[in-house]
C-alpha positions in Angstrom: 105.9 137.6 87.7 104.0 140.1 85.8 102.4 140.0 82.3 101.2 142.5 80.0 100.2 146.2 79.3 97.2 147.7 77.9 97.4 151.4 78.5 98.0 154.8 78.6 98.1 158.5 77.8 97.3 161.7 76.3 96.7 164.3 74.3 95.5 167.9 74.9 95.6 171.5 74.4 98.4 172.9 73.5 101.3 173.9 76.0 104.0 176.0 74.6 106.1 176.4 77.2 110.0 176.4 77.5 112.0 174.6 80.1 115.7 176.5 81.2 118.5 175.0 81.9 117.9 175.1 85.4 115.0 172.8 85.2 116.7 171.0 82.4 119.6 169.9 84.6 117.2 168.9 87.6 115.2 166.7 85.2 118.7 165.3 84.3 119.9 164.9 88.4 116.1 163.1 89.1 116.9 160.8 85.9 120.7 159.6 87.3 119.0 159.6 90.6 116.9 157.0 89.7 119.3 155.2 87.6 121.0 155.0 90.8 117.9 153.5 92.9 117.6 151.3 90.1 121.0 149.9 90.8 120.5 149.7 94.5 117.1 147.9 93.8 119.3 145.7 91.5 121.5 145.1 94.5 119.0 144.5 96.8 117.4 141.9 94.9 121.2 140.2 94.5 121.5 140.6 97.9 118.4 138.3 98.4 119.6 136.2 96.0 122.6 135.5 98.0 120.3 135.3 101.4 118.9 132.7 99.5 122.1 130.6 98.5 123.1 131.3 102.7 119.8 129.6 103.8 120.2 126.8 101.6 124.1 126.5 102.8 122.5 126.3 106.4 120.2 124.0 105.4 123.3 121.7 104.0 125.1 122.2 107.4 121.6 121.6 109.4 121.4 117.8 107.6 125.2 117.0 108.1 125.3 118.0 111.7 122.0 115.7 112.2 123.5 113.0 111.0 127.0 112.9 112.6 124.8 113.5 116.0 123.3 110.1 115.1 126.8 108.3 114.3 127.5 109.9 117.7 124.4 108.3 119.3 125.6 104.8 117.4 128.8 104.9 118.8 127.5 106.3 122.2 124.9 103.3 122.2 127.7 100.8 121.2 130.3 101.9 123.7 127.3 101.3 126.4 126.8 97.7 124.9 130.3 97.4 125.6 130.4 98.5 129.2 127.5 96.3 130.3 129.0 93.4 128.5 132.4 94.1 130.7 130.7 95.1 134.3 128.4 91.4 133.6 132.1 90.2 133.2 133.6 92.0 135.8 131.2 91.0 138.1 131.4 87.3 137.0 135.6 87.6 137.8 135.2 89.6 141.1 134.0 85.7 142.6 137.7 84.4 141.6 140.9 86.5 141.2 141.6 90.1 143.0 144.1 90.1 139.8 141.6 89.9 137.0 139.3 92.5 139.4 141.8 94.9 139.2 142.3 94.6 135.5 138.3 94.8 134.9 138.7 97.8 137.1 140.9 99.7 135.2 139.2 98.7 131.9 136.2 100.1 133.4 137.8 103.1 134.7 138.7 103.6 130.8 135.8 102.9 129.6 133.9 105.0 131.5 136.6 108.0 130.9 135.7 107.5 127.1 131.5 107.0 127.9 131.5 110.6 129.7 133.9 112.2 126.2 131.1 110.7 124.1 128.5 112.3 126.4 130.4 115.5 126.3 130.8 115.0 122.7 126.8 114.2 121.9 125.9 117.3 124.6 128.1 119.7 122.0 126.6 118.8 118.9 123.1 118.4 120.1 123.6 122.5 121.7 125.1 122.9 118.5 122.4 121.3 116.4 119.9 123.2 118.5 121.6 126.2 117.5 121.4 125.6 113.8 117.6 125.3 113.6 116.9 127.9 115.5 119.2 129.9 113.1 117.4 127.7 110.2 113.8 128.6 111.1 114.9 132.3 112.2 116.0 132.5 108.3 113.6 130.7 107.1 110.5 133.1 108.7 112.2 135.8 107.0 112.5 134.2 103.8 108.8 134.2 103.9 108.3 137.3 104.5 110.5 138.8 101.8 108.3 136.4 99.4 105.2 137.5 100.9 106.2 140.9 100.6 107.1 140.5 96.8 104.3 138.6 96.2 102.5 141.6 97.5 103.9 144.1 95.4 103.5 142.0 92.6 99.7 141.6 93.1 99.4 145.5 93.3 101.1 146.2 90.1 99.0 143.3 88.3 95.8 145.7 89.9 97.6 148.9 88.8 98.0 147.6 85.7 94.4 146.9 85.1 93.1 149.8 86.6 95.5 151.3 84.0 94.4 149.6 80.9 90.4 150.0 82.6 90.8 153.8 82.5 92.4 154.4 79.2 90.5 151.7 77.4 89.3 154.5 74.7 92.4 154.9 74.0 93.4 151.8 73.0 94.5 151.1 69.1 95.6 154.9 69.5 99.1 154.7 69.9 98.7 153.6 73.5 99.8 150.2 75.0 100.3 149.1 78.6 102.8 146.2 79.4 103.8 144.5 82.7 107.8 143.5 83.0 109.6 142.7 85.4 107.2 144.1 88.7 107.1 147.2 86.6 104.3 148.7 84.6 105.0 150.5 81.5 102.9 152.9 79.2 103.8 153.5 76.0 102.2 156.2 74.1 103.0 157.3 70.2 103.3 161.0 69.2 100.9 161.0 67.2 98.4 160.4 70.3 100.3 163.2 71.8 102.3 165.5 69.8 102.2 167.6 66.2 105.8 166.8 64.5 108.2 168.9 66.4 105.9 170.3 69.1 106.0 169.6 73.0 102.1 170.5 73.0 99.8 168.2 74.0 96.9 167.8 72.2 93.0 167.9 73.4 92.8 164.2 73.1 96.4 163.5 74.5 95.5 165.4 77.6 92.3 163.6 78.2 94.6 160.5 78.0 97.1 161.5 80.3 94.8 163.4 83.1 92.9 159.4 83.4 96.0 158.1 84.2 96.8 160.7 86.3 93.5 159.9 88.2 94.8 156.4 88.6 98.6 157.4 89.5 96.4 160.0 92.6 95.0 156.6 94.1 98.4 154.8 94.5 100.9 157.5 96.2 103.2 154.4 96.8 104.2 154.4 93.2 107.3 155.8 91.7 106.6 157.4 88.2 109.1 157.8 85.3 108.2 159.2 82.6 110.6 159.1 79.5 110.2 161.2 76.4 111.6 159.6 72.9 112.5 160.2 69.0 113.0 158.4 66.1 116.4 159.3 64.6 115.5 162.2 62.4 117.7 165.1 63.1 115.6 168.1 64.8 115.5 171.3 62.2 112.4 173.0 63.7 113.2 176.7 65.7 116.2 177.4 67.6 114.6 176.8 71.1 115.9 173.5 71.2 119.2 172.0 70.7 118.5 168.8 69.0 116.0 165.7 69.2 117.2 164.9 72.9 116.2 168.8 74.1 112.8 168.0 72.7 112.3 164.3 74.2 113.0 166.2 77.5 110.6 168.8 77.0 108.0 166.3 75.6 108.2 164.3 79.2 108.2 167.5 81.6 104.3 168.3 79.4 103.5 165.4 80.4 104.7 166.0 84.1 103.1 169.3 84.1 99.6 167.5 83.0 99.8 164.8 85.9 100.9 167.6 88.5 97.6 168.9 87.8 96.0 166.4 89.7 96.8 167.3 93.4 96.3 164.0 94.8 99.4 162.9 93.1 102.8 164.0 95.1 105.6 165.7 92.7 108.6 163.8 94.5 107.3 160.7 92.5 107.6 161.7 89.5 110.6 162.1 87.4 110.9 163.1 84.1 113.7 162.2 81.5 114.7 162.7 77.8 116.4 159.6 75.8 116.1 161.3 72.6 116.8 158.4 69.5 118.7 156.6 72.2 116.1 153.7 73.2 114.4 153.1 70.1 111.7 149.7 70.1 111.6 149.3 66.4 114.4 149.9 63.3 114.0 153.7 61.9 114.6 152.2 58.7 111.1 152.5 57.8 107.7 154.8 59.1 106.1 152.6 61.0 109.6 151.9 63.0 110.4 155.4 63.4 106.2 156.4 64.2 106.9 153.7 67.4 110.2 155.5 68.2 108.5 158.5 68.8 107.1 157.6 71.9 106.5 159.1 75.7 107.1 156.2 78.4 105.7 156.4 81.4 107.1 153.2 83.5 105.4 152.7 87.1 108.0 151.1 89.8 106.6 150.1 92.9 108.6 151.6 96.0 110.8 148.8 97.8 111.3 150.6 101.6 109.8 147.4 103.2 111.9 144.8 101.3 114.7 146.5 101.5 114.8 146.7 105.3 114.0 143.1 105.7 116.9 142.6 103.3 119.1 144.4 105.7 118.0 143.0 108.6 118.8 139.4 107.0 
């Protein structure tokens, strides 16, 4: 679906400022809010899944009505064999015995009783088969258009993504990466592109990173933005304005939000900012370099999934 990353963000001049508990709490409720779309995106796509398994069910049902309508048509064909072969007879025995034309007679009366069953029989599961492909090819056109739709959001993260990696290019081998997983485009960018140890400051050269991405973000208003602020597992000892390495992952990701907001193109409701603290690290803090990737802001691009998910209801 989606490939790599080759981007990202910033560092500045330096922003002091202090987030209360208010604002701490929000940025908490935005997180488990989209923890929760998550899920219900997670759902949705199950959903399809088992959309999916239904059409191919039909699909089963479609091919074994079709072919007892053709046994149907055998026997129907036979049975009419059969009643040609008796009226030639009947008509050959109506010459000689009034007996023997009462018999054929009430063969034929039989016979024909069954014919109009088979007939009534044949009608039924031809309506029926009718049914199922109009069912089959109503599923079927919406099938496609959940893929094209996909397919479409796919392409526009693949283009996000290099827009991405084109605008932070001179940032690249900094501390900055962009990736592409899973229809989603993440940003990964170390401290030390960002951040003095300790600080939630972004630096002259951190800013410049994130205010180009910011540019990009302005010209897609259909994207959701997360953006995730991370530690390696070093206990925080620096002043007494923050409670511990998660308070200052928080406050790292809401500079970051405050740097993007500056752009006015780009719409606060998609952007949601979050602290993991040493909670999500990428590499083992046994050593520097693991801990210097730890220490990490994430910005992760989702594109929004309105349009799937009302096909997916409609389904």
């Amino acid at each position: 679906m989606i490939k790599r990353i080759v981007c990202i963000v910033l560092i500045g001049s330096l922003m002091t400022s202090c987030v209360t508990s208010k604002v701490y709490k929000d940025l908490e409720s935005k997180y488990a809010d989209l923890k929760r779309e998550n899920r219900k995106m997670e759902d949705e796509l199950a959903a399809f899944e088992k959309t999916k398994k239904a059409l191919d069910k039909l699909t089963a049902e479609y091919e074994k009505t079709k072919a007892e309508r053709d046994e149907l048509q055998r026997n129907y064909d036979a049975a009419q064999a059969n009643y040609n072969n008796l009226k030639n007879s009947y008509d050959a025995l109506e010459k000689n015995s009034s007996a023997a034309i009462a018999a054929n007679s009430k063969k034929n009366r039989e016979l024909l009783r069954k014919l109009e069953e088979k007939e009534q029989a044949l009608a039924r599961e031809r309506n029926r088969l009718d049914k199922l492909q109009r069912d089959l090819a109503s599923r079927s056109k919406r099938v496609d258009e959940l893929e094209g739709l996909i397919a479409a959001k796919d392409a526009k993260m693949q283009a996000l993504k290099k827009a991405i990696s084109k605008a932070l290019r001179n940032f690249e081998g900094k501390g900055l990466t962009v990736e592409e997983r899973n229809g989603k485009v993440y940003i990964s960018m170390e401290n030390k592109l960002l951040f003095e140890s300790g600080s939630w400051a972004v630096g002259v050269q951190g800013q410049k990173a994130v205010k180009q991405l910011g540019k990009v973000l302005g010209n897609n208003p259909d994207i959701a933005v997360l953006i995730e602020g991370h530690t390696d597992n070093v206990p925080y000892t620096g002043t007494t304005q923050l409670s511990g390495n998660w308070d200052l992952s928080t406050k790292r990701a809401t500079a970051i939000v405050n740097i993007l907001l500056q752009n006015k193109q780009i719409d606060p409701q998609n952007l949601t900012a979050a602290g993991r603290g040493e909670h999500a690290p990428v590499a083992s803090n046994d050593t520097s370099e693991g801990k210097s990737k730890n220490r990490r802001i994430e910005v992760i691009l989702t594109p929004k999934l309105d349009e799937i998910s009302k096909l997916l209801k409609d389904m």
